[in-house]
N, C-alpha and C positions, 0 to 999 in steps of 0.2 A: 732416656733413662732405661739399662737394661732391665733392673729389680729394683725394689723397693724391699727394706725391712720389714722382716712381718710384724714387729712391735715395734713401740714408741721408745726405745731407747737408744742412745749414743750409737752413730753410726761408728764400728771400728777402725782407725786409721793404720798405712801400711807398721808402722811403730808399735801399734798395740799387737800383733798378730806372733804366732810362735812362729819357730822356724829353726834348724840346724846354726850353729856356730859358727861365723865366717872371721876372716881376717884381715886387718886393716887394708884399704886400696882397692885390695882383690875381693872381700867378702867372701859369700863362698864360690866364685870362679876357678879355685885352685880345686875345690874339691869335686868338680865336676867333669865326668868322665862321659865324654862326646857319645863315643860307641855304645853307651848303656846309660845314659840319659833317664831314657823310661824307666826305668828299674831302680835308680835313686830316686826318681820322685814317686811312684809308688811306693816305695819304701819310706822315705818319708811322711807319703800320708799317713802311713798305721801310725807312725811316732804322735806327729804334729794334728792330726786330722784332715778334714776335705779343703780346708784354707789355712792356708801359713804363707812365710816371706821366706826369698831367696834375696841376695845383693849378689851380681854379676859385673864386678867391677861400679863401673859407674853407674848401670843400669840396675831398678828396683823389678823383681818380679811379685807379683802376685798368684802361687800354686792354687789352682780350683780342681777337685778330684768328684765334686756334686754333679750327677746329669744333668740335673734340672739348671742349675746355675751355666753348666757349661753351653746348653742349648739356647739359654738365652743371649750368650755372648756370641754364639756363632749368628744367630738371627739377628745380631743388633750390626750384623756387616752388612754394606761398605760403612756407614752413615757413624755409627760410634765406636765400630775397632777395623783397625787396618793390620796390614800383613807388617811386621817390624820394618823398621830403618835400616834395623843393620843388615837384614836379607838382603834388603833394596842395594846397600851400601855394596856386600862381598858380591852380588851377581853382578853388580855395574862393574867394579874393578876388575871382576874375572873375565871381562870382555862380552859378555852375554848380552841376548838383546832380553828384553821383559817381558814376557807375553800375560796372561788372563790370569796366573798362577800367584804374578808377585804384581799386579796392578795393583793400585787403590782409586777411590775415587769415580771422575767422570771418563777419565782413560780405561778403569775397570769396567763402568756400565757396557761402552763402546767397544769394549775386547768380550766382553762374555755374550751381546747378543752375535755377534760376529762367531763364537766358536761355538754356538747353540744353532744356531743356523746351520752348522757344517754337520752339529749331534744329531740333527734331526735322525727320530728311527728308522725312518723313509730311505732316509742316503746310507745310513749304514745295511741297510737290507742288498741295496743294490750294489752294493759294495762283496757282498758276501762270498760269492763268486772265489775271491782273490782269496779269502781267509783260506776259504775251503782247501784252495791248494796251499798255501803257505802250511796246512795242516796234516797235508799228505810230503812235503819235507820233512817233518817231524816225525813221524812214522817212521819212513825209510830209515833215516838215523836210530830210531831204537831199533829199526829191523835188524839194523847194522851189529849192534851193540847186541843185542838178543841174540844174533847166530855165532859173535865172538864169546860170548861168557862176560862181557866187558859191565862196568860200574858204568853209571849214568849219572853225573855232577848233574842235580836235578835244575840247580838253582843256574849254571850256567847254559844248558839249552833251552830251558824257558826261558829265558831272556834273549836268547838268540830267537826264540820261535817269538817272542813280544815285538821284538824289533822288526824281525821279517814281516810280521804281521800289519803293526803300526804302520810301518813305510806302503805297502802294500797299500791297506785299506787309508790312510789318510792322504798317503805322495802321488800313489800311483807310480811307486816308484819299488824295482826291484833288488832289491836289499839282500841276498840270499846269502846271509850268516852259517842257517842250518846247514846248507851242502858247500860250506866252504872251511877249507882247513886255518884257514883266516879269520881272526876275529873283526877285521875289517872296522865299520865304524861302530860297531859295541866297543870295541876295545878304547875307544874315546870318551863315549858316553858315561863308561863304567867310571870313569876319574871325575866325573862333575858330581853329582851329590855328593858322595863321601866329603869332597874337597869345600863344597859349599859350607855342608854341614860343622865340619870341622872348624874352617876359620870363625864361624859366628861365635862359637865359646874357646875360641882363643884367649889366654891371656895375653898374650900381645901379637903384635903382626909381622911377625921374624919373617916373612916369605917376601918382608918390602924391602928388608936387609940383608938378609944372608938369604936367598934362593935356595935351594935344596934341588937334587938332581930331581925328588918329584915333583916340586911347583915348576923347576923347567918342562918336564913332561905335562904337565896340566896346560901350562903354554899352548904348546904344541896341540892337544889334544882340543882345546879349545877353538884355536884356529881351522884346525881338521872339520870339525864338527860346523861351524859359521861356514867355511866354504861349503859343505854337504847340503845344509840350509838354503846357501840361495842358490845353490845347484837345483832343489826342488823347487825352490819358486822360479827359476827361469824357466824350467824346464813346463808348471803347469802354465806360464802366462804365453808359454809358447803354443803350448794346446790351445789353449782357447784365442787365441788369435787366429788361428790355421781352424779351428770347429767352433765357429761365434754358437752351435749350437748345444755345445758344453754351456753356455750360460742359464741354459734352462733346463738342463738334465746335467750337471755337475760330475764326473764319473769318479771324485773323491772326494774328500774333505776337505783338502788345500784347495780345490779349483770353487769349494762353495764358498771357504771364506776368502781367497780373491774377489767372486762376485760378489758377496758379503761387503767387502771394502770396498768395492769400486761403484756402490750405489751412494746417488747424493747424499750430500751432509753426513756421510758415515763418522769420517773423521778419521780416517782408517786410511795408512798405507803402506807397502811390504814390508817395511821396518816393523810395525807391530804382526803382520801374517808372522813376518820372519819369528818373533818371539814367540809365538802361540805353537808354530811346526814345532821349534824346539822343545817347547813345554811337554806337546806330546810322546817326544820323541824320549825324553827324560822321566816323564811322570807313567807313560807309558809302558816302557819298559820294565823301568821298578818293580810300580806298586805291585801289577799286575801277574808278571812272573815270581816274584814274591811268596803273593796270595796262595798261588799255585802250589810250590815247594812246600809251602805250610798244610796245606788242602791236603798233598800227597800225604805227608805225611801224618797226620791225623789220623785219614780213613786206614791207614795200616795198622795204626796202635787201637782202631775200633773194627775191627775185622765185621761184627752186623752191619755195621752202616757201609762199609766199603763191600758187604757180600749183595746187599741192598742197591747201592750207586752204581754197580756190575751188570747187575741184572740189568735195571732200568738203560744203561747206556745198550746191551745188547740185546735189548727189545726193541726200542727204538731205533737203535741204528743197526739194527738183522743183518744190512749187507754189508756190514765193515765200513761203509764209506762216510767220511766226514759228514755231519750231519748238515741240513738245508736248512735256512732259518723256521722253516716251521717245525721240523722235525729238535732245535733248539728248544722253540718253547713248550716243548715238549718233556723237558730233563726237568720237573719241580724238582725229583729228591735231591739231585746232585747240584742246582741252585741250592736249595737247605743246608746243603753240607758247605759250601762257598761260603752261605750268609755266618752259618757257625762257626766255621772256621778263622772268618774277621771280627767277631766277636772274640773266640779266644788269643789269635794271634795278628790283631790290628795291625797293618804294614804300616801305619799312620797314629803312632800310640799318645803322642803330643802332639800338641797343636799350639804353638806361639803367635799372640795376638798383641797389639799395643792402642792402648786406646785413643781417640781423637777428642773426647770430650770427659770431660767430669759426670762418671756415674758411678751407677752400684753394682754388687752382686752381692746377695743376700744383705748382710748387716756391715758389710764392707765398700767402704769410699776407695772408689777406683780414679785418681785425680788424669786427665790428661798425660799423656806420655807414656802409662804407668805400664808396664807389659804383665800380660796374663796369660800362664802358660794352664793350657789344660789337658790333664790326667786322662786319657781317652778311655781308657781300660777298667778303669780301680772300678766302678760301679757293675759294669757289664757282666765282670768274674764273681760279682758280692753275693754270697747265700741273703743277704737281706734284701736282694730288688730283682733275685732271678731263680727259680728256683731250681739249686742239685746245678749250682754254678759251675763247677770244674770238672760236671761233663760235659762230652761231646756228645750232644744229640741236636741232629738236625732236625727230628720232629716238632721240635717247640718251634721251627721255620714254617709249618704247614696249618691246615686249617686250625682252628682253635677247637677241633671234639677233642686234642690228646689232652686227655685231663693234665694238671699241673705243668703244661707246655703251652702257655701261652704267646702266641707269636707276636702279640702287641705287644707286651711287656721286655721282650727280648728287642723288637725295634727301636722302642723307643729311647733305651737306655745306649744300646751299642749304636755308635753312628760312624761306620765306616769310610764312610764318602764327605761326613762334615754333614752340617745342618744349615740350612737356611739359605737366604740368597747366593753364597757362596757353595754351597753344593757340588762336588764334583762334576762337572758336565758331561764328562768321558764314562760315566759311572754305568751307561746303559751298554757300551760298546766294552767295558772291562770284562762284564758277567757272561755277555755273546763270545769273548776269547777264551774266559775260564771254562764254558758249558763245553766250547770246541773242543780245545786241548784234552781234559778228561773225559769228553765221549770215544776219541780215536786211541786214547789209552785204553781205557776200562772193556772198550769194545774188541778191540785187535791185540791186546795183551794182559798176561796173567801178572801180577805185582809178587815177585818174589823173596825181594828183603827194601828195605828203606830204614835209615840208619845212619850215624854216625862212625866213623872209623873205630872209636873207643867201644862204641855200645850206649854211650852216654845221649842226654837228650840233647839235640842242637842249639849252640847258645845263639840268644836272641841279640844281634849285631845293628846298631841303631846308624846310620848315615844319611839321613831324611828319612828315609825309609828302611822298615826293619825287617831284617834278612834272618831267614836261616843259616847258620856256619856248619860245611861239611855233610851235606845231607847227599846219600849217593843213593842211588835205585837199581836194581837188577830185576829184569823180564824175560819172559820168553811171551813166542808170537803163539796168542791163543789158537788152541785146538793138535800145536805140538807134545809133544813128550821129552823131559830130560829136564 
């Protein structure tokens, strides 16, 4: 049972609940707009409240925009809400293998201590090495851009620096997007969530009928990306055959969750490795460069805290060079501004759940099947649970003296990484890329504009993961002139 009613009255059924006007067959499926998703159902909570009903074709949703309600559904995974059917459904059609992402059940248990194993802090420490330089690629390219006068598409070189980095620190594999005029295997990558995203609030499934030249490039891109895959698993089971002594010093994350699966009874064989690589390599990318574009910009429209995050990176990092993992946990303020940054611009604003049993949340019967999609945001931005909500201040990230900045209160309601047994696993190895990235910026360059082509604010573009549109960056290399 997730919740219980706090009174003795009539639990409410999906019937009794308000909700938007939908239309026969479809409900409201027709009115629902993929790429901005989050923003209709935010907008619908002011209407309707923190619970109401959507119809999705055949499927019923239950909207929850409550933290407290939403934390208890994420806690009540695996055991009384699973990841949907229909995920399940468009990633199997799409030729993908499943990894820890879209598991349920005892193939989920079995996938997440296997890619927990690989998160350990330990292995990413020794990993760091690889980051460092995939971080000194990224440099050079704004060196580049910096001595031409040139824009900086913020959102596509941190994505090219996530992938370089991901492949690195988890393949051992050198991926080098940054120094290549080639989009190489981003250029594949970049077609699966969107495409994911999309067909699940499809009103119908035209791509089974009539192809489109892009579902033939998704094709394509798919297979590009599966071959890529077990190119990385041949490539690590080949290490560790030729260095049996990679089994007990792992020098990646694919080689730890190989030995991960190849211990008795795991239950585990490259088919699911093969899902989890991908996961990262897709969840990886995203979120993470995402996060980034967002971070960027923020701290330019708060010029204190980005003259604050400047300071701190070139204190710390004095000699310009990519920071050492110690010298990492050493960046609080610029962690602060990360964590506030996913509080205000969540790369993960929804979160769709389907339940596996008959229960509750608050005064609400939640019957088996029933999907519950949850509002990440709405509470996190409320003047009622945060205080001076729609600023940006990372202080209410740091100790609890800043008066009216409480750092509990801000954890508790924003949960960027998801709650509960499901918990991002990658969540420690995100915050180590995002500290990277913006130490070798803030340290080795001055921020001279960040901005939209228009001047307007960048619209928030939802495709699993929600993107900045148009956000371009101009620098020059600190301690020049011009």
């Amino acid at each position: 049972m997730t919740t219980a009613p706090t009174t003795a009255t009539r639990l409410r059924e999906f019937d009794d609940l308000p909700g938007p006007r939908g239309v026969p067959v479809f409900g409201n499926l027709l009115q629902v707009d993929s790429t901005r998703l989050h923003l209709q159902l935010e907008q619908w909570c002011e209407v309707y409240g923190p619970i109401y009903k959507l119809r999705l074709g055949p499927r019923s949703a239950v909207v929850v925009g409550d933290h407290e309600l939403i934390a208890a559904a994420l806690r009540d995974r695996p055991d009384g809400f699973r990841r949907t059917t229909k995920l399940e459904q468009v990633w199997t059609e799409l030729g993908l293998t499943g990894g820890v992402f879209g598991a349920n059940g005892e193939s989920w248990r079995r996938q997440r201590r296997m890619v927990m194993a690989a998160f350990d802090p330990g292995h990413v420490r020794r990993y760091h090495p690889a980051l460092q330089r995939v971080a000194l690629r990224l440099v050079e390219r704004w060196q580049q851009a910096a001595r031409q006068g040139a824009a900086i598409d913020l959102r596509e070189d941190l994505m090219r620096f996530t992938v370089d980095a991901i492949a690195g620190l988890a393949f051992g594999a050198e991926v080098n997007t940054l120094q290549s005029g080639e989009d190489v295997i981003q250029e594949h990558l970049n077609r699966l969530f969107p495409a994911v995203f999309k067909r699940i609030f499809a009103p119908l499934p035209t791509w089974r009928w009539f192809p489109s030249a892009e579902d033939r490039a998704l094709v394509r891109s798919v297979a590009e990306v599966n071959a890529a895959v077990d190119g990385f698993i041949a490539q690590g089971r080949k290490r560790l055959q030729e260095n049996p002594a990679l089994r007990e010093h792992p020098s990646n994350l694919l080689e730890a969750m190989l030995v991960a699966a190849d211990e008795p009874d795991s239950g585990m064989d490259d088919r699911q490795v093969a899902g989890n690589v991908l996961t990262m390599l897709l969840a990886g990318e995203d979120t993470t460069a995402n996060t980034l574009a967002w971070m960027i910009h923020l701290l330019w429209q708060n010029p204190d805290a980005l003259a604050k995050a400047t300071a701190e990176a070139r204190r710390v990092c004095a000699d310009g060079q990519p920071p050492t993992i110690d010298q990492i946990g050493q960046l609080d303020y610029i962690e602060a501004c990360a964590h506030e940054s996913m509080r205000l611009k969540p790369v993960a604003p929804q979160n769709t759940m389907q339940a596996l049993r008959d229960t509750t949340l608050g005064d609400v019967h939640i019957p088996a099947g029933m999907l519950v999609m949850a509002v990440m945001r709405r509470d996190a931005v409320s003047e009622a649970h945060v205080h001076d909500a729609a600023r940006f201040s990372p202080e209410r990230w740091l100790a609890d003296d800043h008066p009216n900045q409480s750092a509990s209160a801000a954890k508790r309601i924003s949960m960027p990484f998801g709650a509960g047994p499901r918990i991002c696993p990658g969540r420690y190895l995100a915050l180590v890329e995002i500290k990277m990235a913006m130490a070798v910026l803030l340290s080795r360059f001055d921020i001279l504009d960040v901005g939209t082509a228009t001047g307007e604010e960048p619209r928030e573009l939802l495709q699993l993961a929600m993107a900045p549109v148009g956000l371009k960056m101009r620098v020059r290399e600190h301690g020049t002139s011009g």
